[in-house]
DOMI-452310 format. One record per atom (N, C-alpha, C): residue in one letter; x, y, z. Coordinates in steps of 0.05 Angstrom, whole numbers, plus 5000, padded with zeros to 4 digits. Example, Ala and Ser with C-alpha at 12.3 -4.5 7.8 and 13.67 -1.06 7.14 Angstrom:
2
A526448865156/A524649105156/A526449345156/S525749555142/S527349795143/S525850015157/
REM end
This chain:
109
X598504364421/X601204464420/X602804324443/X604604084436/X607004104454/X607704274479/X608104304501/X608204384527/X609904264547/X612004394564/X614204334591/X612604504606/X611604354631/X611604424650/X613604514676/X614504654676/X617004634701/X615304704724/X616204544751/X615204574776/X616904644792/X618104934807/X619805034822/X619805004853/X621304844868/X621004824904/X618205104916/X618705264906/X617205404921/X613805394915/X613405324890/X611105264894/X610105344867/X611905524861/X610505594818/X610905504811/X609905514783/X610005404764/X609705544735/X612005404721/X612205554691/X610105344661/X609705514649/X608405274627/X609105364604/X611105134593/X612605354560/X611005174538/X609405324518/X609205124493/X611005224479/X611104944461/X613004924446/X612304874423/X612705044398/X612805124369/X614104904355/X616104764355/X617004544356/X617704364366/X618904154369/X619703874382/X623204144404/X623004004424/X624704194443/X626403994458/X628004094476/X629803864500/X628704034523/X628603904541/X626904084566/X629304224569/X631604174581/X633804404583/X634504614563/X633704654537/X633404754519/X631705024516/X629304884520/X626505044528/X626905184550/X627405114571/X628005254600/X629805494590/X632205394584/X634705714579/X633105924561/X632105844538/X630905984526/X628206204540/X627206064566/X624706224567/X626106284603/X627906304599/X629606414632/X628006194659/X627305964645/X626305814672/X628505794693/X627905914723/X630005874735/X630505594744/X632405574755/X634305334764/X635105074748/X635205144719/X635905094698/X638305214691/X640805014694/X643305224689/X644305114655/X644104854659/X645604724638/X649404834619/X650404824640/X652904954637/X653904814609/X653404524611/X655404424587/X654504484558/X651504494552/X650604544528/X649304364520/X648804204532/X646703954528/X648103754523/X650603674533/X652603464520/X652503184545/X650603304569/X650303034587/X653103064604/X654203264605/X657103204620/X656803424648/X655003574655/X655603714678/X652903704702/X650603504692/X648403554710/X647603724718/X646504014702/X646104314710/X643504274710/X642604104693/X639604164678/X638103844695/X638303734715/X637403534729/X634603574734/X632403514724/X630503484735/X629103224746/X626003224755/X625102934763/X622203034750/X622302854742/X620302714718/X617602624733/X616102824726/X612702704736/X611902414728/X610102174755/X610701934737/X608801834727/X606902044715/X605001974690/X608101994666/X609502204668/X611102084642/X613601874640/X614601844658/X616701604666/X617201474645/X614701264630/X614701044623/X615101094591/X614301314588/X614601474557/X617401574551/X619601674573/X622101664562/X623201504546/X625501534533/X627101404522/X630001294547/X629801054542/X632000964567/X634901184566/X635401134592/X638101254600/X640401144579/X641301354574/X644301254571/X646701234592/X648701134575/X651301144596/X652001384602/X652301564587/X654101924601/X652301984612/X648801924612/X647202034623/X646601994652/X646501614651/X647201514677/X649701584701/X652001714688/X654201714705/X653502014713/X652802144695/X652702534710/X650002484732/X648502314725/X645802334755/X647302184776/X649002084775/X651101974802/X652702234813/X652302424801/X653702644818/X652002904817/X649102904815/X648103214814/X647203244847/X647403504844/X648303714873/X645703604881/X642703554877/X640303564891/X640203164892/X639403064909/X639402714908/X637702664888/X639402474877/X637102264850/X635602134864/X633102184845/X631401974853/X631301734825/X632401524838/X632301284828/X630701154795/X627801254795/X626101304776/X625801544766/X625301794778/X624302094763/X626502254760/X628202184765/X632002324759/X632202334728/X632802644715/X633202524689/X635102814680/X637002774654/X637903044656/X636703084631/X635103354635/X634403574620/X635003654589/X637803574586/X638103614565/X637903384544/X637103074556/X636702854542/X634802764544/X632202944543/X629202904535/X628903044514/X627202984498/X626003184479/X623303264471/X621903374475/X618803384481/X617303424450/X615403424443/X614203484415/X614103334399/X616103004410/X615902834389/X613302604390/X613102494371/X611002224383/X611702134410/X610002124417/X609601944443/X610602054464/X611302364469/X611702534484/X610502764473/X609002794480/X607603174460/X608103344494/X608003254505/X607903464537/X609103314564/X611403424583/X610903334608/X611403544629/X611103424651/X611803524675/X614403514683/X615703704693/X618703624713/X618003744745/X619303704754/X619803794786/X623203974780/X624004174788/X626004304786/X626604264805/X630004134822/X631304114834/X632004424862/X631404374885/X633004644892/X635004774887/X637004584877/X640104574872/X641104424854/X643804574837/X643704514804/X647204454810/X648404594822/X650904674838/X652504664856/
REM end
């Protein structure tokens, strides 16, 4: 079964499977993962849903886009360069992603 890991600053950790193919920001609202805000609705325009990407999975994303690239130039917690990714433009459950890890940002805001 498909599975998001969310990893929270303090030290827990959430583990959602997933019934079908999901967006990690998606999955998160749904199962109240905190510090997952995703204000805009998954449209890539507000950086709510910023996480950093464990880098066993890095290489398995699907490249950045442009709206995607310009909102990680402005989220409240620092990008990291490689594991910066927003939340709502992953999608987990498909080939070649069945499960990953995130790191949850302290700050979304």
């Amino acid at each position: 079964m498909p599975t998001i890991t969310y990893h929270q600053a303090d030290g827990q950790t959430q583990v959602i499977e997933l019934e079908k193919p999901a967006r990690i920001m998606q999955a998160a609202l749904r199962n109240d993962v905190p510090g997952i805000v995703g204000e805009c609705g998954g449209q890539a325009m507000c950086a709510t849903c910023h996480v950093y990407v464990h880098e066993d999975y890095v290489d398995a994303l699907p490249e950045i886009g442009e709206d995607e690239e310009e909102m990680l130039e402005v989220t409240a917690a620092e990008r990291d360069a490689r594991r910066s990714r927003l939340g709502c433009q992953i999608e987990v459950g498909t080939p070649g992603l069945e499960c990953i890890e995130v790191d949850v940002p302290d700050e979304q805001v």
